[in-house]
C-alpha positions as CSV (number, residue, x, y, z in Angstrom):
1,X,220.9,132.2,128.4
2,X,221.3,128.8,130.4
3,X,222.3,126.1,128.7
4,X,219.7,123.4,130.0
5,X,216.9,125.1,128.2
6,X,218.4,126.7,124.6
7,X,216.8,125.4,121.2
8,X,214.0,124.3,123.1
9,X,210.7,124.6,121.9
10,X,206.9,126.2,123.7
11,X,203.7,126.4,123.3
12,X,202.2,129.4,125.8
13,X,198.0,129.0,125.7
14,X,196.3,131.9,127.6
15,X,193.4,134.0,126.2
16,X,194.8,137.1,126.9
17,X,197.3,139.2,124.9
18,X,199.2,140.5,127.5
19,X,200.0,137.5,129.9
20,X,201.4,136.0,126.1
21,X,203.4,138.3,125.7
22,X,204.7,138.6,128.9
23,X,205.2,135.2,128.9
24,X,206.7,134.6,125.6
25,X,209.5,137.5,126.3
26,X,209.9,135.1,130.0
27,X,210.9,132.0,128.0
28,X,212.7,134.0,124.7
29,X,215.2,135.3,127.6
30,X,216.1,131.6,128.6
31,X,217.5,130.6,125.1
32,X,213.6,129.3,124.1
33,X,214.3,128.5,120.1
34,X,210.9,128.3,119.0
35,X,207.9,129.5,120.8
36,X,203.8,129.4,119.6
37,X,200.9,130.4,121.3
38,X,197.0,129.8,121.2
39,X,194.7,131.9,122.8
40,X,191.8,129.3,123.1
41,X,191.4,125.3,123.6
42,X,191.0,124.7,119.8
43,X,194.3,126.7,118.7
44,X,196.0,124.6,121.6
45,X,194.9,121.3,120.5
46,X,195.5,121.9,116.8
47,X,199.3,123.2,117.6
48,X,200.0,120.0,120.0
49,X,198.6,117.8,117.1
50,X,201.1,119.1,114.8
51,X,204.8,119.4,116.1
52,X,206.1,118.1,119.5
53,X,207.1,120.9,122.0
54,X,209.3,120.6,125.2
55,X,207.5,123.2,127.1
56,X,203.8,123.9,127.5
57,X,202.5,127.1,129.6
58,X,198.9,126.9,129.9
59,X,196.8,129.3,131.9
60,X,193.8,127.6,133.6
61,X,191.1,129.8,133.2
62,X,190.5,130.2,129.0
63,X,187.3,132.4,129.4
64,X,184.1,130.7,128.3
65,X,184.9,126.4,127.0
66,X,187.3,123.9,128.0
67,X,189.8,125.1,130.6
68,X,193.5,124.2,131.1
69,X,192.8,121.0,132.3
70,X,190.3,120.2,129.9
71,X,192.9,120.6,127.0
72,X,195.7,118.4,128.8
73,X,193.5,116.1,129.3
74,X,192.9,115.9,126.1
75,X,196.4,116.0,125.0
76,X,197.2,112.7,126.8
77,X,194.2,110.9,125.7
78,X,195.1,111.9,121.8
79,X,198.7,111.2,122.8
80,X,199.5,114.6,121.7
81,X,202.4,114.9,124.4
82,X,204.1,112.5,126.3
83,X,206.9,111.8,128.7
84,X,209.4,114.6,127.0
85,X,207.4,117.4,127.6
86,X,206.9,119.6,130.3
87,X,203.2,120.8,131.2
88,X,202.9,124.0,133.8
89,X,199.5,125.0,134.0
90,X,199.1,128.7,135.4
91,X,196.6,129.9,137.5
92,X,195.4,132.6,140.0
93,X,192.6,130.1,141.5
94,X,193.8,128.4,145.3
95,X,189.7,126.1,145.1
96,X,190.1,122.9,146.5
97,X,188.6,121.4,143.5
98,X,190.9,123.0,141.2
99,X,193.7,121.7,143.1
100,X,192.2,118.0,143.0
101,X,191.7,118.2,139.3
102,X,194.9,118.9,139.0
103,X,196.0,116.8,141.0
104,X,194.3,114.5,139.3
105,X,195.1,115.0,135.5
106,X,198.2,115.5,136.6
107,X,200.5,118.5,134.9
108,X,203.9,118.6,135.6
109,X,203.8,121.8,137.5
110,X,202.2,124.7,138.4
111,X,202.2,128.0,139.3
112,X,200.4,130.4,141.1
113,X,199.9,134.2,139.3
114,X,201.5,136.4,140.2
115,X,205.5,135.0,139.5
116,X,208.8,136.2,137.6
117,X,210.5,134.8,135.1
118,X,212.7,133.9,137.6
119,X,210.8,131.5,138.8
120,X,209.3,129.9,135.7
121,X,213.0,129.4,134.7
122,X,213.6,127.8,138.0
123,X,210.8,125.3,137.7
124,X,211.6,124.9,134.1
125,X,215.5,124.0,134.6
126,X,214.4,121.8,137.1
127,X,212.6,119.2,134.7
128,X,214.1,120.0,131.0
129,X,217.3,117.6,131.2
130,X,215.1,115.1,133.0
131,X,212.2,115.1,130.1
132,X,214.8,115.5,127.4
133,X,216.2,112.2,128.2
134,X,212.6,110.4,128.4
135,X,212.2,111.4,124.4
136,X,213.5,107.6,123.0
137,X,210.9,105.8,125.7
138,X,208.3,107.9,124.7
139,X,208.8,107.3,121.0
140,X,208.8,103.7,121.4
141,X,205.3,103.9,123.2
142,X,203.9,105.8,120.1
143,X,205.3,103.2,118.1
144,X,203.6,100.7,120.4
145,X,207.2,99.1,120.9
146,X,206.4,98.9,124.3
147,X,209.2,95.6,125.1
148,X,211.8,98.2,123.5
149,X,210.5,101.1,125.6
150,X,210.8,99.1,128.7
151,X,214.6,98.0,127.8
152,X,215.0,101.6,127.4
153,X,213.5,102.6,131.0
154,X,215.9,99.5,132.0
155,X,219.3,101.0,130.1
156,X,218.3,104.4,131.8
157,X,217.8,102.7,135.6
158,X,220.8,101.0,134.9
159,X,222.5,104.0,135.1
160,X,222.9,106.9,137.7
161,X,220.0,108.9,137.2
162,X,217.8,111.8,138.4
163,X,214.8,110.6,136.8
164,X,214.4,107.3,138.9
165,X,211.1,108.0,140.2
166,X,209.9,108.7,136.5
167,X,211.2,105.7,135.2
168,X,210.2,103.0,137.4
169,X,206.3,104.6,137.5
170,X,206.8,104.6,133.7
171,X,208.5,101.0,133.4
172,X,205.1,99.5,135.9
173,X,202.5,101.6,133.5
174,X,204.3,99.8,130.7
175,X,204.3,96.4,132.6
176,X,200.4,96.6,133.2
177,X,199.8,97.8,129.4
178,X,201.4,93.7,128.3
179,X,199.4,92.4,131.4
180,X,203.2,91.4,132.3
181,X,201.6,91.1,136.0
182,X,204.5,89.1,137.8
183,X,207.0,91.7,136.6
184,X,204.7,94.5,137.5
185,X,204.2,93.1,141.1
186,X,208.3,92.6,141.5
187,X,208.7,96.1,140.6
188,X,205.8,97.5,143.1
189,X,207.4,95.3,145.9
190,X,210.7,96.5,144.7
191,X,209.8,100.1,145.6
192,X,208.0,100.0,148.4
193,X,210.8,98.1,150.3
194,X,212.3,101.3,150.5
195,X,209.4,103.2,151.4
196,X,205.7,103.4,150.8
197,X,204.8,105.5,147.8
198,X,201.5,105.9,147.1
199,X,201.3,104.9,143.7
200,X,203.5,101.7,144.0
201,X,200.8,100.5,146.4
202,X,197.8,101.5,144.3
203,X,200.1,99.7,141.1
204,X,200.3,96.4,143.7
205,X,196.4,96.4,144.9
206,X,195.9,96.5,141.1
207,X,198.1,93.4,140.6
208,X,196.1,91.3,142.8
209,X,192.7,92.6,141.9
210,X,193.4,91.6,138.0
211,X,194.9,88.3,139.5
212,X,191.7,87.7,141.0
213,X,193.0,88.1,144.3
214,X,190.4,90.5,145.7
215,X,190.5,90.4,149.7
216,X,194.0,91.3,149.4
217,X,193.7,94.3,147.0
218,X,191.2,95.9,149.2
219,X,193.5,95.4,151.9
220,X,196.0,97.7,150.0
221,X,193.7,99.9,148.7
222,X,192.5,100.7,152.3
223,X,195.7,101.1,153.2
224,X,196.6,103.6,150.4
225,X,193.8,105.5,151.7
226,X,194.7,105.4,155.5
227,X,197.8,106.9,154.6
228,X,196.6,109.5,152.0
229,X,193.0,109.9,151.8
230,X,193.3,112.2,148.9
231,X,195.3,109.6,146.6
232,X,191.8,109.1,144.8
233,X,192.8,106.6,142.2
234,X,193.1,103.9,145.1
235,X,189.4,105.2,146.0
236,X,188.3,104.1,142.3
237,X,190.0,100.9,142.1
238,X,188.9,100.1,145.9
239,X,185.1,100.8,144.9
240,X,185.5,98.6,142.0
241,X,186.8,95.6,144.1
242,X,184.0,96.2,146.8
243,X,181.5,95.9,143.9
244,X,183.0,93.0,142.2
245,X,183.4,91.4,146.3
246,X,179.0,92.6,145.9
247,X,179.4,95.0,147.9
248,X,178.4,97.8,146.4
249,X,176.7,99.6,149.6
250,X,180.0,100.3,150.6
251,X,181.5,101.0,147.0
252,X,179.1,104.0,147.1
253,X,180.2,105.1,150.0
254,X,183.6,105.2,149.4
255,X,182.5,106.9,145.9
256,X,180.4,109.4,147.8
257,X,183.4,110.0,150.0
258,X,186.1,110.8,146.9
259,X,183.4,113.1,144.7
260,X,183.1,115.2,148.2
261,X,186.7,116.0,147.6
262,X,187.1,115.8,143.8
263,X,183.4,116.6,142.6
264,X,184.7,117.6,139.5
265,X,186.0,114.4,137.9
266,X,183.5,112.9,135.4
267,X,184.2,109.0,135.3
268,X,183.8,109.0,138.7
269,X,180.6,110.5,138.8
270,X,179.5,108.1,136.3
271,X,180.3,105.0,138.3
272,X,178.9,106.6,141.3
273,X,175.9,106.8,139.1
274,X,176.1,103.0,137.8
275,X,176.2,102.1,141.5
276,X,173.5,104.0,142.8
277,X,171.0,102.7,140.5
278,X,172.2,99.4,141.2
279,X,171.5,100.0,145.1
280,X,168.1,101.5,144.4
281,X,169.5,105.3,145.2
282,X,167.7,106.8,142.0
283,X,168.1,110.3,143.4
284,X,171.8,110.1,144.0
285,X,172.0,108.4,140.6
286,X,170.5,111.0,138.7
287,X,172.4,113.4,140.9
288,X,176.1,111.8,139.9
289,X,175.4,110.9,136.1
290,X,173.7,115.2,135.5
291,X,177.2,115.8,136.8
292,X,179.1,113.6,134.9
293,X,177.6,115.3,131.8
294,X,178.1,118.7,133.1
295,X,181.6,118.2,134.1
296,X,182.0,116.2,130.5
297,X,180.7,118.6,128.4
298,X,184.2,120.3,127.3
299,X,185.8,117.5,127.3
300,X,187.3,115.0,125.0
301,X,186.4,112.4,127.5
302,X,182.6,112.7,127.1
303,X,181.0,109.1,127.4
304,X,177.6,108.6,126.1
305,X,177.2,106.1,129.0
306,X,176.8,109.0,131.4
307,X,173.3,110.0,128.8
308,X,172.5,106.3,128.9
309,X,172.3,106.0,132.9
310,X,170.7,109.2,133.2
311,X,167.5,108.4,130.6
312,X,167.5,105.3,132.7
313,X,167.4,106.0,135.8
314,X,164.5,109.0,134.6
315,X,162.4,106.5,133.3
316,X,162.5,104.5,136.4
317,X,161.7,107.6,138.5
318,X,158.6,107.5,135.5
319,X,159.9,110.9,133.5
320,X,160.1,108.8,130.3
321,X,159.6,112.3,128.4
322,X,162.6,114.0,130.1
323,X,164.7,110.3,129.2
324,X,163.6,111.0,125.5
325,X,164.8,114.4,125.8
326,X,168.3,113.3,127.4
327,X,169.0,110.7,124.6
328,X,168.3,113.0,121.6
329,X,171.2,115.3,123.2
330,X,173.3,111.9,123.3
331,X,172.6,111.8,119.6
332,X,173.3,114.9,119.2
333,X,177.1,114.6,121.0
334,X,177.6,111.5,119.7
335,X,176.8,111.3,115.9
336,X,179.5,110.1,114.5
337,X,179.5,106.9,117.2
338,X,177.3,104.6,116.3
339,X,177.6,102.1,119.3
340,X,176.4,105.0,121.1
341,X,174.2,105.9,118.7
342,X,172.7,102.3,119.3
343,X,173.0,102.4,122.8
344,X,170.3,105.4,122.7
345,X,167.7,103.6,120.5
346,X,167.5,100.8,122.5
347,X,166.9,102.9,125.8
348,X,163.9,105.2,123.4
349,X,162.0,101.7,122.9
350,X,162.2,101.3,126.8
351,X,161.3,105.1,127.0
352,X,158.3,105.2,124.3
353,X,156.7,101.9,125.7
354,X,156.2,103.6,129.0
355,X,155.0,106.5,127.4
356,X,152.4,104.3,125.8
357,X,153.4,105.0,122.0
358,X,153.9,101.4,121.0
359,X,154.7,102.8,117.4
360,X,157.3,105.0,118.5
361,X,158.9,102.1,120.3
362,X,159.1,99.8,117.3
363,X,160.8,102.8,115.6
364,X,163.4,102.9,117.4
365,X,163.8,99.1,117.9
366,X,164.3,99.2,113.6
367,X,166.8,102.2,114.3
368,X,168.8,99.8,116.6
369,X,168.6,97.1,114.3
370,X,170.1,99.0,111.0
371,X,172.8,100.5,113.6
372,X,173.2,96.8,114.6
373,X,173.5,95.4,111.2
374,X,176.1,98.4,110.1
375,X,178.8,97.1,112.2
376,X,179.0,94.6,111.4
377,X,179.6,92.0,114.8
378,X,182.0,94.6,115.9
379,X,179.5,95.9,119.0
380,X,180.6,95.2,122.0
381,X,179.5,92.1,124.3
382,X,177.9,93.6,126.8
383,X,175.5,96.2,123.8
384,X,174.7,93.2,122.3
385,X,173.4,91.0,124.7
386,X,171.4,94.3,125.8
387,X,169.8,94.5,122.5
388,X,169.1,90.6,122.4
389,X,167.3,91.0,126.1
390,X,165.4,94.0,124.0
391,X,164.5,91.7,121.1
392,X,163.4,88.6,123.4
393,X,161.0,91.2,125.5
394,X,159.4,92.1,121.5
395,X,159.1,88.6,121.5
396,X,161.6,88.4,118.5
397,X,163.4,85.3,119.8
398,X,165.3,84.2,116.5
399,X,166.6,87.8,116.3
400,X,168.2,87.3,119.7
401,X,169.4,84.4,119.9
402,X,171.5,85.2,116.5
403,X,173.1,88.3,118.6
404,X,173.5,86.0,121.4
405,X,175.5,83.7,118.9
406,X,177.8,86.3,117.5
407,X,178.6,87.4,121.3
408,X,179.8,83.7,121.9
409,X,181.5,83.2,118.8
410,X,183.5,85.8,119.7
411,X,184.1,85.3,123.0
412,X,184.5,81.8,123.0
413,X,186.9,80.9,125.6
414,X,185.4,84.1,128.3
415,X,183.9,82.4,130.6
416,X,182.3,85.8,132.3
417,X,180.9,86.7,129.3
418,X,179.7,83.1,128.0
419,X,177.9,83.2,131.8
420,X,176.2,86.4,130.8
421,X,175.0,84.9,127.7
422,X,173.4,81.6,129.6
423,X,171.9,84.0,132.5
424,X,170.3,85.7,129.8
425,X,168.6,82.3,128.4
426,X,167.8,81.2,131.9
427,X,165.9,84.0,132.6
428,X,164.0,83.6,128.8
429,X,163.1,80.2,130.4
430,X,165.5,78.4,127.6
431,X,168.6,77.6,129.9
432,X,168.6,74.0,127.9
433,X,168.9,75.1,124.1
434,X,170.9,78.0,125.6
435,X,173.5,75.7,126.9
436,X,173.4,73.2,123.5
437,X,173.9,76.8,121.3
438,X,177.1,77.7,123.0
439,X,178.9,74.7,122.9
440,X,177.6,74.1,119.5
441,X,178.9,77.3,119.0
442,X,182.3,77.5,121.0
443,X,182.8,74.1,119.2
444,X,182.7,75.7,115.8
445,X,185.2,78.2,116.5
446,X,187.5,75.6,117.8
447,X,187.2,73.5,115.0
448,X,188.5,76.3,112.9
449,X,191.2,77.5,115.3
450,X,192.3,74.0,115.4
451,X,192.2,74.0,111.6
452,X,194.4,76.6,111.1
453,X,197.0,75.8,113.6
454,X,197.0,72.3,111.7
455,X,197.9,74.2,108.4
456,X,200.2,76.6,110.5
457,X,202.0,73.4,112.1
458,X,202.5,71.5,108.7
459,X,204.7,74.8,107.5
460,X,201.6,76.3,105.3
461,X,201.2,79.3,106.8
462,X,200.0,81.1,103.8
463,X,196.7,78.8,103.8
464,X,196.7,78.9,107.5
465,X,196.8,82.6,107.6
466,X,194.3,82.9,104.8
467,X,191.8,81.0,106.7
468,X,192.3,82.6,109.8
469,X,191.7,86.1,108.5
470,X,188.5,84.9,106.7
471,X,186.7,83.8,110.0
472,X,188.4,87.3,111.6
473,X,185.6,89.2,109.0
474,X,183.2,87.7,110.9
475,X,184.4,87.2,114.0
476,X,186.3,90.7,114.7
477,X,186.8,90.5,118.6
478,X,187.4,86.6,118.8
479,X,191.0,87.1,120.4
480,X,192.2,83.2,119.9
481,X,191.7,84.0,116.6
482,X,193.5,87.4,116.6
483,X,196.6,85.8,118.2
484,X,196.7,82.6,116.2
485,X,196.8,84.8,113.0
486,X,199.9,86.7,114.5
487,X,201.7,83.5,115.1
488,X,201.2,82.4,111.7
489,X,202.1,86.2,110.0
490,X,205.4,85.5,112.3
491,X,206.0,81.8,111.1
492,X,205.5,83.5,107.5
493,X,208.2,86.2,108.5
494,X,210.8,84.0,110.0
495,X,210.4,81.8,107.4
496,X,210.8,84.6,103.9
497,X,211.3,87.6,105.9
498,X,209.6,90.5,106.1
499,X,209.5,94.3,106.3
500,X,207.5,97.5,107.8
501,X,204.2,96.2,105.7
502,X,204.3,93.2,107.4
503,X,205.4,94.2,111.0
504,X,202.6,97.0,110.9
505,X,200.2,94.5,110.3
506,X,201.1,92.4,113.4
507,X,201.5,95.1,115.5
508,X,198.1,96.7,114.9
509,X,196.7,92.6,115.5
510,X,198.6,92.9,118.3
511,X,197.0,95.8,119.7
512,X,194.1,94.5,119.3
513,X,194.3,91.3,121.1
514,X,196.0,93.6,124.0
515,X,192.4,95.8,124.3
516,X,190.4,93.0,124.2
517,X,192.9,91.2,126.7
518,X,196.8,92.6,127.7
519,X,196.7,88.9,129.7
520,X,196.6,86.9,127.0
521,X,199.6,84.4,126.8
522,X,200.2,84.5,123.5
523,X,199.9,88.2,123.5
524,X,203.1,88.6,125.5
525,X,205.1,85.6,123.8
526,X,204.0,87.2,120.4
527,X,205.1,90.5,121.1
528,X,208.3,89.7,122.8
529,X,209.2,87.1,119.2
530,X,208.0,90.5,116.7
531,X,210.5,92.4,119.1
532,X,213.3,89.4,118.2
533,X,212.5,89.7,115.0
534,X,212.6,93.8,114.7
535,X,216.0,93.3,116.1
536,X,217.6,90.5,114.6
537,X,216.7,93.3,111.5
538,X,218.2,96.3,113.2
539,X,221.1,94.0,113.4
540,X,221.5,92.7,109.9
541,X,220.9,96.7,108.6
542,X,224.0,97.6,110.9
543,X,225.9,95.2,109.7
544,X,225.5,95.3,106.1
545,X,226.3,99.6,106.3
546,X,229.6,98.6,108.5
């Protein structure tokens, strides 16, 4: 029994009885306390859902459904695991695009059938002490602590350590999650003094694309490439600079080039999709979004976008029927999401008018609408300025221009968005009321901002806080007002106290401002005063028990 691995705890996933077995006696030998098993992708997930385990054994090939990959995948996504445990995935399969989409999921290890328990417990022994000691950072995350989880890859750096590499990749992932991009840079530059690591590079080309910078993050993501073609991540964010540079000829190419050697990675093939169409390559389009759903299908990363594109690009190509066909089987995937849900009813109008069925069209244009109304301002910007293009083509003009306003009130202070919204009215020939709307508009929400950070300044941060949350109802992704609301909750704290109730409910504000935008200023000074606060409590807690 070695020490390194006693009382820990496995979860072996493989569909036949016998490799279990065999593999379950492997890890029982090597002082494994607690071991499960699953023999197919929805035993897997609903064990990793439930209990934490240090080791996962997963074969690759499951038989018929979602392979190996498919249910890491979705463990990481549903933050089922993280840094603490150990993911081997087993197989007997040497493709190449196996081997990228591993590569590209990224499990810990792997093996290749046939092995020993030799070497398992080799590979295992290898990583267990490592991962062990990554358990507090990885706690914090899932907390969304993430200034106490960086403190914690700090106190760990600071000290000599075998898990270096880990914790500086994790510290930069946790740097980019705040938008903390001057600290993410140093760190980047900080690693690659000593020599170049290819994702330290990708991490710094990412630095300077979100900074706006973009000659000099293609620069590094060409060079990322030069040195290791296969590091594909730096071939997705360099496509994404070349098309925000407008050159998305050669942001297909380099797309073209990546899916050659990774074919099976969905998201890519979706943006290779989204660019095609834009270039006019309708084949290739329909070509990368078909794969996208194929490659999808099992897997808890399934975008109805991929659906979306494809109906598109077959009406274009003048298969409206087949485009109808294609979003009922979005509806079908996607029932229980209703911007996708939306998303599909506003391509069927397209579909339906070309099909010359006027009253089918209008159908779905009413389906949209109730979709619309149910939730309530909370669709996206760039849905609802598609479905106020849709209503000023029916000719509904008051219609759209009252989507139009929502997506300005809450984006008041974008200016890409709020540039969206006035191409949209220059191109309805009403660039002039367009224009008076949204600073009408953006002037409304200021006055109110400015209203409560009045009442928030004069020490009434009940009232403040009260109004604040009123305009959030209707104004759910309006991130000034997000953040303004979290600096008053905090006034209210430091000024009675507070306790989990309160804390929770700044966090999950928190959060939200961070999706909408992790750059936010006040995001980051917000977070780092709760994080004060959280401590000055751990503090006083201490001290009161000593």
């Amino acid at each position: 029994m070695t020490n390194s691995l006693a009382n820990s705890s496995a979860l072996i996933i493989d569909d036949f009885h016998g490799m279990r077995t065999m593999l379950k006696d492997f890890v029982k030998a090597m002082g494994v306390k607690t071991i499960d098993s699953a023999a197919n992708a929805r035993d897997a997930i609903s064990a990793l859902r439930s209990k934490h385990y240090d080791i996962v054994l997963c074969d690759f090939n499951l038989g018929p459904g979602r392979n190996g990959l498919n249910i890491l995948e979705e463990a990481k996504v549903r933050k089922y695991i993280g840094y603490s445990t150990i993911w081997v995935m087993i197989t007997a399969e040497k493709s190449m695009a196996m081997f990228m989409g591993a590569a590209e999921i990224k499990p810990d290890d792997y093996l290749l059938k046939p092995f020993n328990g030799k070497m398992l417990e080799a590979r295992l022994n290898r990583q267990i002490e490592k991962r062990r000691s990554l358990r507090p950072i990885e706690d914090a995350v899932a907390a969304q602590n993430y200034l106490d989880a960086i403190s914690l890859c700090d106190e760990q750096l600071s000290r000599e350590s075998r898990n270096t590499q880990d914790l500086l990749r994790i510290k930069s992932e946790l740097l980019m999650t705040i938008g903390d991009l001057t600290a993410a840079r140093a760190l980047f530059e900080e690693v690659l003094a000593l020599r170049s690591v290819p994702w330290a590079k990708t991490g710094l080309g990412k630095t300077y694309f979100l900074d706006h910078d973009l000659p000099r993050a293609k620069e590094i993501f060409q060079e990322v490439l030069s040195e290791n073609r296969m590091y594909l991540e730096a071939a997705d964010w360099l496509a994404k600079t070349l098309e925000e540079l407008g050159d998305t000829v050669a942001a297909q190419q380099v797309l073209q080039n990546a899916t050659s050697l990774s074919p099976n990675t969905a998201a890519r093939q979706k943006t290779l999709g989204d660019i095609a169409f834009k270039n006019g390559a309708v084949d290739l389009a329909q070509e990368a979004y078909e794969a996208a759903i194929k490659h999808n299908e099992d897997s808890v990363l399934k975008n109805p976008d991929s659906y979306a594109g494809l109906a598109k690009v077959l009406i274009d190509k003048g298969a409206a029927g087949d485009a109808v066909k294609i979003l009922d089987n979005c509806r079908q995937q996607f029932k229980e999401e209703p911007e996708a849900l939306l998303q599909a009813a506003m391509i069927e109008s397209s579909a339906y008018q070309k099909l010359g069925q006027p009253e089918k069209a209008a159908l779905a244009v009413a389906e949209a609408e109730k979709l619309m109304a149910g939730m309530s301002g909370t669709a996206g910007a760039r849905i609802t300025i598609d479905m106020a293009k849709l209503q000023f083509q029916r000719g509904e003009k008051d219609k759209a221009m009252d989507l139009l306003g929502s997506v300005v009130k809450n984006n008041h202070e974008d200016a890409e968005i709020l540039k969206q919204v006035s191409a949209v009215f220059s191109q309805e020939k009403l660039g002039e009321a367009g224009a008076a709307m949204i600073n009408e508009l953006t002037q409304e929400v200021v006055n109110v901002n400015n209203q409560g950070v009045r009442l928030a300044s004069a020490g009434k941060f009940e009232e403040g806080s009260l109004l604040l949350r009123e305009a959030i109802k209707t104004l759910p992704n309006n991130a000034t007002l997000l953040t303004n609301l979290c600096g008053m909750l905090l006034g209210l704290m430091y000024k009675n106290g507070g306790g989990e109730q309160q804390t929770a409910e700044i966090r999950e504000l928190l959060e939200r401002v961070r999706k909408i935008n992790p750059f936010n200023a006040k995001y980051q000074e917000y977070l780092k005063s709760l994080d004060r606060f959280e401590s000055r409590q751990r503090g006083a807690v201490r001290a009161d028990r000593e």
